[in-house]
N, C-alpha and C positions, 0 to 999 in steps of 0.2 A: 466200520469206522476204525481209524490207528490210533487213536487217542479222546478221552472221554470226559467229562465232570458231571457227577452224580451227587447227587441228595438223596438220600435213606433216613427216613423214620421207621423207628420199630415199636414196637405195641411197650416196652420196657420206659421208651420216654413219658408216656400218659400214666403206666402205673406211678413211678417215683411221683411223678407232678400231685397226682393223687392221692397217695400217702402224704407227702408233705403236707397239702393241705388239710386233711384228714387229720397231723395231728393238732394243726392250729386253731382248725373247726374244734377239735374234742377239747380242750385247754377254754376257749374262748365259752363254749356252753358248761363249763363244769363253773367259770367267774359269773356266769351271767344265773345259770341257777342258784348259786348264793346269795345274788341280788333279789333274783325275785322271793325267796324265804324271807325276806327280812322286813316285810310287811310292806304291804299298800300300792300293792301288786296288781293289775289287773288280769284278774284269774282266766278269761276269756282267752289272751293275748299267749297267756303260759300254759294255755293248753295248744294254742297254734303252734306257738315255736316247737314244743316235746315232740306233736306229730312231724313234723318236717323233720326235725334230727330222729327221732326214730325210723323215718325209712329211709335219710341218707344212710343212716348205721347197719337197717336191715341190707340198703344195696352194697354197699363195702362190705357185706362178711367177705365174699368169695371173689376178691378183688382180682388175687393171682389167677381166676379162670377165666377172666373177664375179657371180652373182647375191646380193639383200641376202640373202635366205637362205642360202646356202652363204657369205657374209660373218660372218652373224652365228655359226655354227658355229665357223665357222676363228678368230673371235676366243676365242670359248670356250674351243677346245684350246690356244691363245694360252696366253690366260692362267692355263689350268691347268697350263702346262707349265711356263711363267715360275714361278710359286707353287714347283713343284715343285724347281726351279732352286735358287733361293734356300733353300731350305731344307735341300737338299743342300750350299748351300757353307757354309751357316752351321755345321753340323753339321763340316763336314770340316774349315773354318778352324778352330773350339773345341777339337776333338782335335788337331789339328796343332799347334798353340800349349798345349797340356798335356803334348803328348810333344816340340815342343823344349825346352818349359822342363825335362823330366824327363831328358833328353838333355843337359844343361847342366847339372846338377848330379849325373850322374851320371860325368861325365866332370870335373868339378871332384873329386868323390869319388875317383876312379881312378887320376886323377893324385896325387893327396892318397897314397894307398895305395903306390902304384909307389914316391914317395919313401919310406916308413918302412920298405917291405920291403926295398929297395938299403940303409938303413940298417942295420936288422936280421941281414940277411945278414952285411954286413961286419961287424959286432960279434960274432957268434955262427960264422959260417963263411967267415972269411977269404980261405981256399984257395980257395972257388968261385969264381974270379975270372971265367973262361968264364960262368957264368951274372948276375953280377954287372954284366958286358960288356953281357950282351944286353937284360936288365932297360935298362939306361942308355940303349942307344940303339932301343927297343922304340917310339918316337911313330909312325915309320916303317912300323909293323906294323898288319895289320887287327884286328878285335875276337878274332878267333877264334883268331888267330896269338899275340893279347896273353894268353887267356884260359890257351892251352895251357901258355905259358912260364910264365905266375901256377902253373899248378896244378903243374909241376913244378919250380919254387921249394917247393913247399906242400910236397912231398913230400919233398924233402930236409932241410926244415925239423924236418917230424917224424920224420926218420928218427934224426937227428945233432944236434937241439936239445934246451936241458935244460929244465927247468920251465916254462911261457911264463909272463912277468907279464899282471894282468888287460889291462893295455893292450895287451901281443901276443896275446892270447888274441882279446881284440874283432878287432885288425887280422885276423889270420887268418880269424874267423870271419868275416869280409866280406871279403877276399879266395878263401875257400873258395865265398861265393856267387856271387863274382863270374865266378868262375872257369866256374861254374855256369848262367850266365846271370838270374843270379835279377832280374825289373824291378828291386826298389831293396836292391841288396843292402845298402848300409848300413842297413837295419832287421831285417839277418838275426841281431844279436849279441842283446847283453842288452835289455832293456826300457829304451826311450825314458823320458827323465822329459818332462812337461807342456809343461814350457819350455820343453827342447831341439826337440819337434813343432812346437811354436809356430817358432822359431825356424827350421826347414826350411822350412815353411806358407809364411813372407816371405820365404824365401830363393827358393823355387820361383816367388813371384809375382813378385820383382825381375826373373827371368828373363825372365818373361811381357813383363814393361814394357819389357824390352830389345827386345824384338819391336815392342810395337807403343805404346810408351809414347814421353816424352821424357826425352831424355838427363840434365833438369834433375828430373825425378821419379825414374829412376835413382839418381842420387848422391846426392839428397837420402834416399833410402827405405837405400839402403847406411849411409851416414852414422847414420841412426835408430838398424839393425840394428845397427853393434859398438856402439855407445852401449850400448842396451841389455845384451847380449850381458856389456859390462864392468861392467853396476851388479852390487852384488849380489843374494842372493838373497832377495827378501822379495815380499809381495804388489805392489808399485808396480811391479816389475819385469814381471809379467805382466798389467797394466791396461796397460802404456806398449806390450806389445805388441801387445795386443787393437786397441789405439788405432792403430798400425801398419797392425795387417791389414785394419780399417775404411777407413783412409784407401787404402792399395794397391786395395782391392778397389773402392773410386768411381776412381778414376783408372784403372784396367782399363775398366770401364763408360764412361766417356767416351772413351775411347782405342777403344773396340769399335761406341759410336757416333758418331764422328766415320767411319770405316769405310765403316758403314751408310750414312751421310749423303753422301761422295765416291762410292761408288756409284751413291745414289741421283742426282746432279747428273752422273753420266756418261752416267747413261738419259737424262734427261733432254734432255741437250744432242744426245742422238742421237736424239730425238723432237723436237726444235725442226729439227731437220738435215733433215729430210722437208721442208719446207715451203718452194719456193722461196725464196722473199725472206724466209729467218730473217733476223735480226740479227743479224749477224757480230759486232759488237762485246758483246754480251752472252753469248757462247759464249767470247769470250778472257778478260774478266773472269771467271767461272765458271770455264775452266783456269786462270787464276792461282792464286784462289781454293783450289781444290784443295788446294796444296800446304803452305801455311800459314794457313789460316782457324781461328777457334773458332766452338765450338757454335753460336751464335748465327747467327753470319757463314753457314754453312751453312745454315742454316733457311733464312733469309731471301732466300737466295740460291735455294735451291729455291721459296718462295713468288713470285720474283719469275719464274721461268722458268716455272712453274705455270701464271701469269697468262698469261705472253704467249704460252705454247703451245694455252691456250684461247681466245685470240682469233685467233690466225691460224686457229685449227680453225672458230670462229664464224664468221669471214670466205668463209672458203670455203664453209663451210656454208649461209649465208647466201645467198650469190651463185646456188647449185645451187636451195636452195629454192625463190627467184625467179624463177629462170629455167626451172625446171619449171614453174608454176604460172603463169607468161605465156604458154610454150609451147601449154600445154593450152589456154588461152585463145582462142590465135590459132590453133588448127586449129578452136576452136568457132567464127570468124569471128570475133572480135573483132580491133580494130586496133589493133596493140601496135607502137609505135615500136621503134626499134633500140636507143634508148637508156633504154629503159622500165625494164631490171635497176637502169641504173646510179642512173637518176632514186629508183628505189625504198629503192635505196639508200642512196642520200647523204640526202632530202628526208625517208626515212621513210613515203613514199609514193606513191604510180602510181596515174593514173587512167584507163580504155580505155573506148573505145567498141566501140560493135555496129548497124553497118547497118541492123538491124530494127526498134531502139530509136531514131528521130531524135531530139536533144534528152535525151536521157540517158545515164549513164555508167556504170561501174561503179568505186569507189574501193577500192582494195587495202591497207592500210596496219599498220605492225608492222617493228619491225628484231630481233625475236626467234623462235624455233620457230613461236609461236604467232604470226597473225596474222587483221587484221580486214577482212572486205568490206560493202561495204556499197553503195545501189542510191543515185545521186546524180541532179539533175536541174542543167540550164544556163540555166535560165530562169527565176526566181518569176514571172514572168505565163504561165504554160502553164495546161492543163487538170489538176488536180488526181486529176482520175477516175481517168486513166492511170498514176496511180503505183501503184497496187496491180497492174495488170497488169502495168510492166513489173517490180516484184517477183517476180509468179509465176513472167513466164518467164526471171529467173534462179535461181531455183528449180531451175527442169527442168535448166537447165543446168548447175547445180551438179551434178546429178546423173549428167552426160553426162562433166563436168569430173575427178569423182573415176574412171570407169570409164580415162579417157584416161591419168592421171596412176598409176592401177596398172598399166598397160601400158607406161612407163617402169621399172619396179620401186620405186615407191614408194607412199605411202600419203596422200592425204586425209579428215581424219576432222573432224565438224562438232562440235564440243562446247555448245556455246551459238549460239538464233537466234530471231531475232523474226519472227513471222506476216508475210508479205506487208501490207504496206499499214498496219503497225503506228507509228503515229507520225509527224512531220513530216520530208520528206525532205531534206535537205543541196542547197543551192544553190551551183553554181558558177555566175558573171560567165560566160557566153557567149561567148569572146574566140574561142579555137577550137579546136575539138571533137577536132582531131588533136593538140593539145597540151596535153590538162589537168591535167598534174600541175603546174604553176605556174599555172594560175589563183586570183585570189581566190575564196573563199567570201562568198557576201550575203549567208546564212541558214540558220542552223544551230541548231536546238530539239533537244537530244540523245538518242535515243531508249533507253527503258530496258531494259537486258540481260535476258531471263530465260534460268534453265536447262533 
């Protein structure tokens, strides 16, 4: 063949792809262990996960010996387990943040209670001042310490109190739940009106915000809340809440992915961190960043680290390609300068000879996966005849070239090529023959691709 385009993968693509992952996986299991320590964990589950990262961890010690096959696997479990990751914290951050906020206003309820029962008491049973005492200074005490004193208030209540009105009637009936353990005992009494649900609905989600909102979306959603709370009762009063819990509910959702987003720029910067010469300065901006960015700011900051985690990976990639594909070269005999990777590199392109061949070259050229060779001559006044031969025989040797180049652990494959002898051959200026990737070209008729 006179002219060629080849695809080369080499075993250096699969390790990088694998370390990046590897250190996303290790970042994402070290948030996700913190999760599960923080109680009410299902132990079973976090013995599952530990096994599976300990033998992705045992199969990554000796990554650099690894072949592209057991590379391309170990990415697989990679990033199945990653997946799996994420999606357990996701799941465990949303119920965490549903049972603080429900934790927050069940203790806003409780306390709410404790006052009107120490109320009640002293209005209705004076004399219990012992129990009255310990009601008062009861913060002190745990849930269950709290729950027992509620239910033997309750019991005194009903022993030696008279009629209860409907409001002592509600209060007990939600201290009786309480006492009980019931999740929300405040909906143990009479039936909810519309509003007042409404009205928990945004109370519950303030809480949320408290977590993970801003302090200026807080006050302002509190604010909303007695507003409304004090109109009265007519239809506006329940559209100004609906209106509320629309607006809480997009400020939860941006609050959940900005989240998403500092995670995601955490991976990141710990996939730029694999690469010798990351850019130190584009990893401090990014932690700045962090702390106080919007949406936007975040995108852009992930597209901008995107970018340059994909070139240092091309670069490297790059270099390996090259320098497989000159190796194999120069054990087939061809004469490959020392500086042939870099020539190819920076120019775009590298041109070698071959002893058998006087008078002609072979030119390499392509700064991406894919790349083009092609059979060149150093002379327009030669003998013509012989271009089709030494065509053929880099033919054979193309074919000698792919066996040496799978014996590295990678892969050569021709995608498109032109018949020996097909078309007019590329002239270099003769200058000299061990250095022709800076020679001029004097004659170039471009020859047509087929597939």
């Amino acid at each position: 063949m006179s002219s060629s385009v080849h695809r080369i993968t080499v075993r250096e693509m699969n390790e990088i792809k694998c370390r990046r992952q590897l250190a996303v996986m290790n970042r994402l299991f070290k948030q996700w262990q913190k999760l599960s320590q923080q109680g009410n964990y299902n132990e079973k589950r976090i013995s599952q996960l530990n096994t599976i990262y300990t033998k992705i961890e045992r199969d990554a010690l000796e990554i650099a010996k690894q072949t592209s096959r057991h590379l391309v696997q170990l990415n697989k479990d990679v990033k199945e387990f990653t997946v799996v990751l994420m999606e357990e914290m996701r799941d465990v951050r949303e119920k965490r943040l549903d049972q603080q906020a429900l934790n927050a206003r069940t203790e806003i309820y409780r306390q709410r209670n404790y006052i009107e029962l120490i109320a009640l008491l002293r209005q209705q049973l004076p004399t219990e001042t012992d129990l009255i005492s310990a009601l008062e200074q009861a913060s002190s005490l745990s849930v269950e310490q709290m729950n027992l004193l509620v239910f033997r208030a309750l019991s005194v209540l009903e022993i030696n109190s008279t009629q209860p009105t409907d409001v002592e009637k509600q209060l007990l009936s939600e201290l009786k739940a309480q006492s009980e353990e019931v999740k929300q005992f405040w909906h143990s009494g009479a039936p909810q009106s519309p509003f007042s649900l409404q009205c928990e609905q945004i109370a519950l989600m303030i809480e949320k915000l408290k977590q993970i909102g801003t302090t200026q979306e807080v006050q302002s959603s509190e604010q909303q809340l007695n507003l409304i709370q004090a109109m009265e009762q007519s239809s506006k009063r329940h559209l100004r809440a609906d209106s509320l819990l629309l607006t809480m509910a997009s400020q939860l959702r941006e609050s959940q992915q900005k989240i998403e987003l500092v995670d995601r720029i955490e991976q990141l910067i710990d996939e730029l961190a694999i690469f010798e010469n990351a850019d130190r300065t584009v990893i401090e901006d990014a932690l700045k960043l962090m702390n106080s960015g919007t949406l936007i700011q975040y995108t852009q900051m992930i597209e901008k680290l995107e970018v340059i985690i994909e070139q240092a990976e091309q670069k490297i990639i790059a270099q390996a390609q090259r320098k497989t594909v000159l190796d194999g070269l120069s054990q087939l005999g061809y004469q490959v300068n020392d500086n042939a990777v870099k020539s190819w590199l920076d120019d775009g392109k590298v041109v070698v000879t071959h002893p058998s061949t006087p008078g002609y070259g072979l030119e390499l050229g392509g700064t991406q996966t894919r790349f083009q060779t092609r059979t060149v001559a150093f002379s327009a006044d030669r003998d013509i005849n012989r271009d089709k031969d030494v065509d053929a025989i880099w033919c054979s040797q193309h074919q000698q070239l792919q066996e040496i180049i799978s014996t590295s652990d990678g892969e050569l494959v021709v995608e498109r090529a032109l018949a020996a002898g097909s078309g007019e051959m590329k002239v270099y200026e003769n200058q000299n023959e061990q250095n022709q990737s800076h020679n001029k070209v004097l004659y170039n008729r471009p020859r047509t691709m087929s597939k």
